[in-house]
C-alpha positions in Angstrom: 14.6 -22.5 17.2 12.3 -25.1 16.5 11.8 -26.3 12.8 9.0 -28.1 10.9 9.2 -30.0 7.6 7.7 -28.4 4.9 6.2 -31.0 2.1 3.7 -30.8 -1.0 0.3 -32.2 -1.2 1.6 -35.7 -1.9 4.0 -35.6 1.4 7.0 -35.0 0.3 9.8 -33.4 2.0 10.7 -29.8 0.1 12.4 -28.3 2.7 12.7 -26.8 6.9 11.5 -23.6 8.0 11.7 -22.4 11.8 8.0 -23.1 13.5 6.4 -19.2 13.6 7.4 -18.7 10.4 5.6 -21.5 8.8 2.3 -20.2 10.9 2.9 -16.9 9.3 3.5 -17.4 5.9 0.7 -20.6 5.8 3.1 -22.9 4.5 2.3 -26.2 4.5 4.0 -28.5 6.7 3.5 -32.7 8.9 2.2 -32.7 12.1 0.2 -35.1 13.9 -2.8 -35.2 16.3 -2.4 -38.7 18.7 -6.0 -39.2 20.4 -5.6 -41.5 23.5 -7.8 -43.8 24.8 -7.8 -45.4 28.8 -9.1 -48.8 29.6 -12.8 -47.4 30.2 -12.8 -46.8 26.1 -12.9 -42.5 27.4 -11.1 -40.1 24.8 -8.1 -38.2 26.7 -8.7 -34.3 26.0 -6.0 -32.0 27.1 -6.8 -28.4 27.2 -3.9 -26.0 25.5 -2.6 -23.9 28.1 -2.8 -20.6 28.3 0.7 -19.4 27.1 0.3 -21.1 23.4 1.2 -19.1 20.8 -2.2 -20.4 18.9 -5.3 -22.1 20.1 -4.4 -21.2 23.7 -7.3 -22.0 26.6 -8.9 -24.7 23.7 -9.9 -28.3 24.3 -8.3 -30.9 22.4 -7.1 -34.1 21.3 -4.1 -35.5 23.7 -1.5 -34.2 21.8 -0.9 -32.0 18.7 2.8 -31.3 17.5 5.3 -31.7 14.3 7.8 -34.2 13.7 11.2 -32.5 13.9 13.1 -32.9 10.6 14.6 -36.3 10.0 12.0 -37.4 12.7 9.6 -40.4 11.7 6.0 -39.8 12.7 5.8 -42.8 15.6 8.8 -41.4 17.4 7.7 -37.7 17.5 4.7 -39.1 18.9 5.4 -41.0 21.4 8.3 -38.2 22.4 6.0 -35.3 22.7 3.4 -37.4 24.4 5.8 -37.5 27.2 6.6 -34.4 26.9 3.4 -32.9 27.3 1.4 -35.3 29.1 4.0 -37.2 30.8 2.9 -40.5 30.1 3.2 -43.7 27.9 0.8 -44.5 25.4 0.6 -48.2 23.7 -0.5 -49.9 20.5 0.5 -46.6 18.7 -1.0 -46.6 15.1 -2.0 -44.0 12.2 -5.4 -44.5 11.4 -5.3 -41.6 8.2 -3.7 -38.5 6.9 -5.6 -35.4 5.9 -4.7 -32.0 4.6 -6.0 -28.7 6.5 -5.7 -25.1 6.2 -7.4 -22.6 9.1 -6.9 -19.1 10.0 -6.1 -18.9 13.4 -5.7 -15.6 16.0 -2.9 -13.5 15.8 -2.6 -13.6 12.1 -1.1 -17.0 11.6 -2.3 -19.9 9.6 -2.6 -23.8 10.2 -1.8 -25.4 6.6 -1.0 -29.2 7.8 -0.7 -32.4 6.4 -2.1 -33.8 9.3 -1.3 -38.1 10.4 -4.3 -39.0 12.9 -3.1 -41.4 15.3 -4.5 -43.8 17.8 -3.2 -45.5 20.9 -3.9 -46.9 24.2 -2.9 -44.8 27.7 -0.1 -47.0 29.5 0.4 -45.1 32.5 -1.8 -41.6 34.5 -1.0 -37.9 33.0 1.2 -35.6 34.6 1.2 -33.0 32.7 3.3 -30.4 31.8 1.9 -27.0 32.5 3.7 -24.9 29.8 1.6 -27.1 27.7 -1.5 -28.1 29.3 -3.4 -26.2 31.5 -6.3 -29.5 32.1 -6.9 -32.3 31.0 -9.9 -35.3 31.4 -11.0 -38.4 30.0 -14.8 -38.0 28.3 -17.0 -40.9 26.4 -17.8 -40.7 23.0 -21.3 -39.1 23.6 -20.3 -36.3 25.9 -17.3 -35.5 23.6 -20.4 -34.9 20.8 -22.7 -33.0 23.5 -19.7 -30.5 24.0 -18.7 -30.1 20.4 -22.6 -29.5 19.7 -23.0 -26.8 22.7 -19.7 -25.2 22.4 -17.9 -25.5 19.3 -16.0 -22.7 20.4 -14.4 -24.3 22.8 -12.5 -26.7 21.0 -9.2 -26.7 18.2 -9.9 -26.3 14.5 -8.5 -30.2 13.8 -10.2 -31.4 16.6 -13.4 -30.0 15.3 -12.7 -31.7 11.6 -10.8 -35.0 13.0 -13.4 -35.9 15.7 -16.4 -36.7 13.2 -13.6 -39.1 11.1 -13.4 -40.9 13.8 -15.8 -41.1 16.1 -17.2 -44.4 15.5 -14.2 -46.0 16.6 -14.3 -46.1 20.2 
């Protein structure tokens, strides 16, 4: 059973609840979204695999996930990076925190308090397929061309995060 840390608006720790159940009732919980840059300045964009329990078959950031509790942001990062992706990333740094809620399928909810963070890719992608089903590396511009043609195509947060911070790379 997986937990996330619930908190209140001003990040505070109020208490655990297993993963599901948190997408079910709305509750509002940390996670993270880590964008990834290579050494050509190209955004990394995984898409979800199939078997997600939300969001499947959707493009995104490199990695989206929740601190475990007594977890610190950095380390959960860098640990489901390699889990997921099955790389390093470098130079690992939180740019901003934002609050979200979305409805998603299956009649959950996505209530985050959301730390955007930023690194550098230190070694290729191997992915793990239980988690990605694609991934590829796109420049600023045709990120925005994709977003514009097919919004649908893309995560909720990656659709609200993107625009925050697209003028840095």
């Amino acid at each position: 059973m997986t937990e996330v840390v619930l908190v209140n608006e001003l990040d505070q720790e109020i208490g655990k609840m297993e993963k599901m159940q948190a997408h079910v009732e709305g509750k509002l919980h940390r996670a993270f979204s880590v964008f990834v840059l290579n050494d050509e300045n190209k955004m990394l964009l995984q898409k979800r695999a199939a078997e997600k329990y939300h969001s499947a078959n959707l493009w995104t950031n490199a990695c989206c996930s929740h601190p475990m509790p007594d977890e610190n942001i950095m380390d959960a990062a860098n640990r489901r990076v390699m889990e997921e992706l099955g790389m390093e990333i470098k130079d690992l740094k939180k740019l901003f925190s934002f609050q979200y809620r979305a409805a998603l399928e299956n009649n959950l909810t996505e209530h985050e308090l959301d730390y955007v963070l930023w690194a550098k890719a230190k070694s290729n992608v191997n992915f793990n397929k239980e988690e990605v089903s694609e991934f590829v590396y796109l420049t600023k511009d045709e990120i925005k061309k994709q977003l514009n043609e097919k919004p649908e195509q893309f995560t909720v947060w990656f659709k609200l995060i993107f625009p925050k911070i697209e003028n840095l790379f």
